[in-house]
C-alpha positions in Angstrom: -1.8 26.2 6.9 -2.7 24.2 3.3 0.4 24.8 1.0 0.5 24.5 -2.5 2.8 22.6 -5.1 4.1 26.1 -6.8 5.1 27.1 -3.2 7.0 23.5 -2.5 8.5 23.8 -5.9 9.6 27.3 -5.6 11.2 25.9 -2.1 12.7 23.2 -4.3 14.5 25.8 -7.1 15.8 27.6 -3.8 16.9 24.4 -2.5 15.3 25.5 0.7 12.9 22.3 0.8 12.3 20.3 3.6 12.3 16.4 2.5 12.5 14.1 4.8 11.6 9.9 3.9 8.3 8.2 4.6 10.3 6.0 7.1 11.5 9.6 9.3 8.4 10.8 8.8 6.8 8.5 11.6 9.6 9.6 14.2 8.7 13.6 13.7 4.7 12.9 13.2 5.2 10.8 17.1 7.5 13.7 18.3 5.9 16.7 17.4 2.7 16.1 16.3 0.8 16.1 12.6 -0.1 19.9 12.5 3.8 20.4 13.7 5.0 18.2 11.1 2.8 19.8 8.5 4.7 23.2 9.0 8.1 22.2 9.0 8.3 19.3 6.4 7.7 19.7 2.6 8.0 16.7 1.0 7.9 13.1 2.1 9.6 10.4 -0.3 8.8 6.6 -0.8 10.3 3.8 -2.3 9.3 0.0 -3.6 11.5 -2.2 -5.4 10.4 -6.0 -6.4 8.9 -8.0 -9.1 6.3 -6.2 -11.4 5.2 -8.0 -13.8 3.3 -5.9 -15.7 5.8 -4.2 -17.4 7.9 -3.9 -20.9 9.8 -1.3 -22.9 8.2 0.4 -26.5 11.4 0.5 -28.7 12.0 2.1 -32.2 14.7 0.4 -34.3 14.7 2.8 -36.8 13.9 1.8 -40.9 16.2 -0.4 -42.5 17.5 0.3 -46.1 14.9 -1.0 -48.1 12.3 -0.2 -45.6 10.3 -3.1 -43.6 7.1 -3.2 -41.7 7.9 -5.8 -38.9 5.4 -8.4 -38.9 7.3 -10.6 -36.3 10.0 -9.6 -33.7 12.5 -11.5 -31.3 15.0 -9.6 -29.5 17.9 -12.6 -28.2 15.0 -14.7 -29.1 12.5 -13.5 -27.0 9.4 -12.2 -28.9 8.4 -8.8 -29.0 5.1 -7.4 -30.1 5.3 -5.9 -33.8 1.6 -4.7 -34.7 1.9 -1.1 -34.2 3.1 0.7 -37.5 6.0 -0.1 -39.1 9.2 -0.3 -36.6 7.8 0.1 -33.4 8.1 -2.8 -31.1 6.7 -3.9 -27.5 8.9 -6.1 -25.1 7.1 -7.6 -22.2 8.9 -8.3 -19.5 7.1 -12.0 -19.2 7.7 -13.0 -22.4 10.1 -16.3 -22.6 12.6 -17.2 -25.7 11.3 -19.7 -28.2 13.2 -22.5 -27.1 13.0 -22.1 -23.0 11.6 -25.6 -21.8 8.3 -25.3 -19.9 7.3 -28.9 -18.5 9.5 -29.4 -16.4 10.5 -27.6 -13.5 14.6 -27.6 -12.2 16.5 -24.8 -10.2 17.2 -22.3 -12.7 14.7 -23.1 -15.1 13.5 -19.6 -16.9 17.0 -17.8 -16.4 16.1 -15.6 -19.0 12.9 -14.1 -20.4 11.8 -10.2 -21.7 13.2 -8.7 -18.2 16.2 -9.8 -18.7 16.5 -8.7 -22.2 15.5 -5.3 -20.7 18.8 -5.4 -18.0 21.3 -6.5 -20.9 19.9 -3.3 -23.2 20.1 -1.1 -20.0 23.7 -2.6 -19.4 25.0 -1.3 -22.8 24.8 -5.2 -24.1 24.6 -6.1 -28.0 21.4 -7.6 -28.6 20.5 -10.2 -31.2 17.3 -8.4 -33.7 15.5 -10.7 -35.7 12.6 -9.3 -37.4 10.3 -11.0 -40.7 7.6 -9.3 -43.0 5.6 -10.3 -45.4 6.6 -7.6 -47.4 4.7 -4.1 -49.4 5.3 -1.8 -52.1 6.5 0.6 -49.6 8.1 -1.8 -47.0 9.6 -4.4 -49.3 12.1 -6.0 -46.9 11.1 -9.4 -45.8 13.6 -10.5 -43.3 16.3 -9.1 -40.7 19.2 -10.2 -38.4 21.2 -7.5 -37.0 22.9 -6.9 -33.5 20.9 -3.7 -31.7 22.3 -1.6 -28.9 20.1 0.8 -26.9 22.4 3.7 -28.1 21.7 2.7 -32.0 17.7 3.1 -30.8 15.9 6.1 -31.7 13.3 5.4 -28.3 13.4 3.2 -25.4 10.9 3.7 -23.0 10.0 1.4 -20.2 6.1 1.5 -20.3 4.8 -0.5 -17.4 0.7 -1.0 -17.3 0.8 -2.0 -14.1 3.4 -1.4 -10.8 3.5 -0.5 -7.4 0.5 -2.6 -6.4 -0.8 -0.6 -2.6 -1.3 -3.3 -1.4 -0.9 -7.3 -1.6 -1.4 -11.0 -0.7 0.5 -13.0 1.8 1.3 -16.5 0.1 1.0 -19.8 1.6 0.5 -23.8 0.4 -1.8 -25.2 2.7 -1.7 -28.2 0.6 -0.2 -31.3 2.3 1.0 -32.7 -1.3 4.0 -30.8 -2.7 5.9 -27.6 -3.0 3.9 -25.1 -5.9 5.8 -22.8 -7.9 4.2 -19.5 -8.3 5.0 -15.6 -8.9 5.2 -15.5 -5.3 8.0 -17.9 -5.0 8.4 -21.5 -4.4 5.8 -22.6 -1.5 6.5 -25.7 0.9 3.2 -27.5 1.3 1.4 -27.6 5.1 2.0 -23.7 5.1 6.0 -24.1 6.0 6.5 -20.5 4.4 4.6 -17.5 3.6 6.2 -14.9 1.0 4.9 -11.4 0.9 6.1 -8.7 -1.6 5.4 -4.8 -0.2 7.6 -2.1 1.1 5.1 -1.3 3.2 5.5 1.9 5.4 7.8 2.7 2.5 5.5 2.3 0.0 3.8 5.0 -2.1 0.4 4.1 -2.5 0.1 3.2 1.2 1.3 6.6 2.2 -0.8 8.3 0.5 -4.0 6.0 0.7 -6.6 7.7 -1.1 -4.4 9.1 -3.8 -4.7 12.8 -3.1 -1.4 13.5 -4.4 -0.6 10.8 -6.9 -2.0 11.0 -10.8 -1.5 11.6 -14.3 1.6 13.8 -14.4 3.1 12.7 -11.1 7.0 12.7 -11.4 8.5 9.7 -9.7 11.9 8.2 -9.4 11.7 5.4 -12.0 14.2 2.2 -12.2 16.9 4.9 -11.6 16.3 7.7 -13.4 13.0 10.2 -13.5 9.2 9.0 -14.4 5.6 9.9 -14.6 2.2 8.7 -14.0 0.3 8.1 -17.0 -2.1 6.8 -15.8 -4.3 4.4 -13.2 -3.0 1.0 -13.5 -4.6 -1.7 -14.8 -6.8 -3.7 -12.5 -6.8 -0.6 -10.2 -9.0 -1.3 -7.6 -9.6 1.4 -4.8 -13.4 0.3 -3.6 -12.0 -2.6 -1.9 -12.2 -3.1 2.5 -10.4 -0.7 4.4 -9.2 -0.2 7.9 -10.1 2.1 10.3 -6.7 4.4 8.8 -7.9 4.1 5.1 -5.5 1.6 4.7 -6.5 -1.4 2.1 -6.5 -4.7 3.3 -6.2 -6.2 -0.3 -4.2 -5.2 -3.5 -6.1 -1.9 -4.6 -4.9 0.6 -6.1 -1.5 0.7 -8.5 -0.1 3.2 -11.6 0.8 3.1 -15.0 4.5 4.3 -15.3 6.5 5.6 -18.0 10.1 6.8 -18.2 13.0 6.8 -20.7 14.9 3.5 -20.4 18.2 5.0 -21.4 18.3 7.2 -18.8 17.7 4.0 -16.4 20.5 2.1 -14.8 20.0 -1.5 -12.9 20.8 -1.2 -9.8 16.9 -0.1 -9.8 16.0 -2.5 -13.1 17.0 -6.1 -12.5 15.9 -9.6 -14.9 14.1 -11.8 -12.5 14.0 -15.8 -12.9 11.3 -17.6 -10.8 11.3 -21.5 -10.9 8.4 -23.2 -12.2 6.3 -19.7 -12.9 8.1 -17.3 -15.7 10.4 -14.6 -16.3 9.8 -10.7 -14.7 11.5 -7.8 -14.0 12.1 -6.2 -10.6 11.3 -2.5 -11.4 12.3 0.0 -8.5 10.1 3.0 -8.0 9.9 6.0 -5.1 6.8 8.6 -5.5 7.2 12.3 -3.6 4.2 13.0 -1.5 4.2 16.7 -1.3 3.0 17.9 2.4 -0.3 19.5 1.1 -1.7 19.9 4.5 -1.9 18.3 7.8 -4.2 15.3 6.1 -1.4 14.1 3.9 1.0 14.0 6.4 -0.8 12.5 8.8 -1.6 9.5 6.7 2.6 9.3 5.5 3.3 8.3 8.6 1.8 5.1 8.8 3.6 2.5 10.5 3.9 -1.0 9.4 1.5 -2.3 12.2 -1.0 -0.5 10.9 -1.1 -2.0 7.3 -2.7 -5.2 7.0 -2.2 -8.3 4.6 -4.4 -11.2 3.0 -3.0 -14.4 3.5 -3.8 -16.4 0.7 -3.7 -20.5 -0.2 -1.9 -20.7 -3.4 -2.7 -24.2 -4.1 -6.4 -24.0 -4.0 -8.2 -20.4 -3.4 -6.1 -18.4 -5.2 -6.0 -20.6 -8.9 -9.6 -21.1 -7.9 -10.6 -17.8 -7.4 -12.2 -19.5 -4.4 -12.5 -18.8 -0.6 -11.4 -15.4 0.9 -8.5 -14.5 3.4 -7.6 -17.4 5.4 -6.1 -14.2 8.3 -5.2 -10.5 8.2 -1.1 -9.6 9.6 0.7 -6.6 10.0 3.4 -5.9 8.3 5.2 -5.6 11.5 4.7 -9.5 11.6 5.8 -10.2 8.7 9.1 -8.3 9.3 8.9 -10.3 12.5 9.9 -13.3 10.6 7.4 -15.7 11.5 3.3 -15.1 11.4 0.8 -17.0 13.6 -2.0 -18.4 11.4 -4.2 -21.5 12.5 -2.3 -21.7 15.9 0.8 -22.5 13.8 4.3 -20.5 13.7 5.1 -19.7 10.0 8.0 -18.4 8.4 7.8 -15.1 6.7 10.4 -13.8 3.3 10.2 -10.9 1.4 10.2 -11.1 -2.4 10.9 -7.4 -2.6 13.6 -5.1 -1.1 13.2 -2.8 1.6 16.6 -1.5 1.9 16.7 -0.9 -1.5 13.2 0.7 -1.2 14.8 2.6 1.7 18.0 3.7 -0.9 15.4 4.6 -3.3 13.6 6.6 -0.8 16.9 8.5 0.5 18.6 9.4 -3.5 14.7 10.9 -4.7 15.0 12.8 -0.9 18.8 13.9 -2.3 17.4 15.4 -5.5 14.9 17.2 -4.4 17.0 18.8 -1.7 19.2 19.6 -4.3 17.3 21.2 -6.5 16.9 19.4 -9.3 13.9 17.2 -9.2 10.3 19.6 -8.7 7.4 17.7 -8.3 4.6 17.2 -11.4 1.0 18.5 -9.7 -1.2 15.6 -11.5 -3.5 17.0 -13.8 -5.8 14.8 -12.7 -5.6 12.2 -9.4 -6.0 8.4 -9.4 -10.1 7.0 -9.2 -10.4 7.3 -5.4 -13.3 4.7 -3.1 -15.8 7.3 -4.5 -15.2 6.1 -8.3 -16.8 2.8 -7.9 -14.8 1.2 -10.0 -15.1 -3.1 -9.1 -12.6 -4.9 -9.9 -14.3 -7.8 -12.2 -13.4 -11.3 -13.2 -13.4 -12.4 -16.9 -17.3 -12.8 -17.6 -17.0 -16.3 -19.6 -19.2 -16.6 -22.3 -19.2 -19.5 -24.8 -19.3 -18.9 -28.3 -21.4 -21.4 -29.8 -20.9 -20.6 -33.1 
């Protein structure tokens, strides 16, 4: 029997729900069957937490006294976006301070870009403001250096255009010349490691493969405290190869995110530092997957067998946009800690957490038991394999001019 989301919220306000994690939701599905499960369970939670780049906070300083229209931004020298109105700001989580050294690579190098910026506002930190302006009859102030705190801001809202990728590569270096250096990690050349970066079974877009339950509106545990869907993510691309399950065997679909950064806290919002690449920010993020009908539980409780992974060169097809897959693993491999590819054992690492996707998982599980996180019906689901939306490369045109 199909149930709805005002029956599994009213459940929710009685605290009478039945939530259970993606990761127990594979025992009961084995045990008892799908159309079983479907009765008995409610809600199934998930849980990712790694890098995601694509992310940033919109901020709101409030007006000084005179008034200034921000033409340029840093926040503890890290640049911040400044073209929208007159104190609004955008802090990507990429962005590096003025000064950080980028020709030469050394352990350590990038300690400290826009993510981390984000963790020291989240922490309660000071923060060094420095703003200029070319200056107006309305906005005559010209220049500004203050120390900023996230309590003296009148918004903070982390507004990520892209997180929670389904899906992703495996990385290698096949190259027999030196380590590379990439968002992946540091690679060992002759393919002595391979770095993935997916909760797998835990991870909300892969339980829920063809989005029928995540969309604008969602509600979702965000970096700690409660988020929505806004939208698709960028570069969302669900028409890509599938298995036999539905499950993508390349990145696919991901979400645009939003939540309010002073409710955040970072255990769930960290600064990341990767040598020779950049600056990011490891954002942590669990989606509920309300038990619809037998359908959507069915497809919760994949296993990580069952979901496959590119592996990918980094050190010629991937900057290339070049060659395809050089093999397909499990996720089970990978957890393994060594894959097979070429007739050769390789090392396997994670560069995101699954027990901190599982502790994601397990506190949005203990506030929906408890009453106090309903789920958001999306007003409208993410583009599904029937869109046709392509991802595309950047068509390169000259200008002649």
């Amino acid at each position: 029997m199909a149930k709805t989301y005002e029956e599994i919220n009213e459940k929710i306000r009685k605290k009478k729900a039945v939530v259970v994690t993606a990761e127990e939701i594979k025992g009961i599905v084995e045990d008892k069957g799908a159309s079983a499960a479907a009765k008995e369970v409610d809600v199934v939670t998930t849980g990712t937490f790694g890098p995601m780049c694509s992310s940033g906070i919109l901020f709101n300083v409030g007006h000084t006294r005179p008034k200034m229209k921000i033409e340029k931004a840093w926040v503890n020298n890290v640049e911040a976006y400044s073209g929208i109105a007159a104190v609004d700001c955008y802090l990507g989580a990429t962005q590096l301070p003025e000064d950080s050294p980028r020709n030469k690579i050394f352990p350590g190098q990038f300690r400290y870009g826009g993510g981390h910026v984000i963790e020291d506002l989240v922490n309660g930190k000071d923060v060094v403001f420095k703003a200029t302006s070319y200056g107006t009859d309305c906005y005559p102030r010209k220049e500004l250096e203050t120390l900023m705190n996230i309590k003296d801001l009148n918004d903070a809202w982390l507004l990520n255009p892209r997180n929670s990728y389904q899906n992703y590569n495996v990385a290698v270096n096949r190259s027999a010349k030196r380590p590379i250096y990439t968002y992946m990690g540091t690679l060992r050349p002759r393919m002595a490691n391979a770095n993935y970066c997916s909760a797998g079974q835990l991870s909300p877009l892969l339980c829920d493969p063809y989005y029928r339950t995540i969309g604008i509106g969602t509600r979702i545990f965000l970096a700690g405290g409660v988020g929505h869907v806004i939208y698709n993510g960028t570069q969302h691309d669900p028409c890509g190869e599938r298995t036999e399950n539905g499950i993508p065997k390349g990145g696919a679909g991901n979400i645009a995110v939003m939540g309010d950064l002073k409710k955040m806290n970072t255990e769930f919002l960290r600064g990341v530092s990767q040598t020779g690449y950049g600056a990011s920010l490891a954002v942590g993020i669990g989606v509920p997957i309300p038990v619809l009908d037998e359908d959507v539980v069915r497809r919760a409780a994949v296993r990580d067998k069952d979901i496959l992974a590119p592996v990918v060169d980094y050190s010629e097809d991937y900057p290339n946009a070049a060659g395809g897959p050089l093999a397909y693993v499990s996720y089970a491999e990978l957890r393994s800690g060594r894959i097979t590819i070429e007739g050769r054992q390789i090392e396997t690492a994670s560069i995101s957490s699954y027990p901190k996707a599982r502790k994601i998982a397990e506190t949005l599980r203990g506030w929906i038991k408890d009453g106090t996180f309903e789920l958001g019906k999306p007003v409208q689901t993410l583009p599904s394999s029937e869109s046709g939306i392509k991802f595309k490369m950047l068509n390169y045109r000259p200008n002649e001019k």
